[in-house]
C-alpha positions in Angstrom: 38.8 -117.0 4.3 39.8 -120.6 2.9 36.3 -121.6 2.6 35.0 -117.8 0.7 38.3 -118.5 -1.7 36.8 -122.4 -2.9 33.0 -120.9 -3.2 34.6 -118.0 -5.1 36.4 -120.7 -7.3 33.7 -122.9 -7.9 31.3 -120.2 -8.9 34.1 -118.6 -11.0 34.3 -122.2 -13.0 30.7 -122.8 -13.3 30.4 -119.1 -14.7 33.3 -120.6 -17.1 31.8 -123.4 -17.8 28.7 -122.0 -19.2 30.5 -119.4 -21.2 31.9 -122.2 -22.8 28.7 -124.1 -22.9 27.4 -120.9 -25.0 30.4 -120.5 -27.2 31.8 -116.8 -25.3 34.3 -118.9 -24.2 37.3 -120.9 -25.6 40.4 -122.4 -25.0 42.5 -119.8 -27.1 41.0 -117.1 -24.9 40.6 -118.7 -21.5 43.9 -117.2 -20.0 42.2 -113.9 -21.0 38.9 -113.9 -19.3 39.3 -116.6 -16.5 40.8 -113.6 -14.3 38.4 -111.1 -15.1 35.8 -113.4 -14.1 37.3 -114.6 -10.8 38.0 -110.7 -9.9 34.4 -109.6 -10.4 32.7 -112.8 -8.6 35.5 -112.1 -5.2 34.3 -108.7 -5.7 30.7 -108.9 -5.4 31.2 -111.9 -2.9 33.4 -109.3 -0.9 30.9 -106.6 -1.1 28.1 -108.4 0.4 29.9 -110.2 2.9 31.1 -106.5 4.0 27.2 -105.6 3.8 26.3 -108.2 5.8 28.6 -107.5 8.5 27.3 -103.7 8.4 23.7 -104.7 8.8 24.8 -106.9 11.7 26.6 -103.6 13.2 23.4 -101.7 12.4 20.9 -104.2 14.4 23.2 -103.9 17.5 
């Protein structure tokens, strides 16, 4: 799970990143949406990783 956690993290900054890039994004409201951000990328990266593993079941 250590190595899902950093690609969760990394992609959860880059999305930062370019909010801030585009102005969505500040330091006064950082605290704010940084979680919400991290939550839904683990999410989705959750979801398809359990996806994946049904497919796999499926083939077998």
């Amino acid at each position: 799970m250590e190595k899902l956690e950093r690609e969760i993290m990394q992609v959860s900054k880059e999305i930062a990143v370019k909010f801030i890039e585009s102005q969505r994004l500040s330091p006064s409201n950082f605290e704010e949406i940084f979680p919400s951000i991290y939550r839904v990328v683990m999410d989705t990266a959750l979801k398809g990783r359990e996806r994946l593993e049904e497919e796999e079941g499926d083939e077998q």
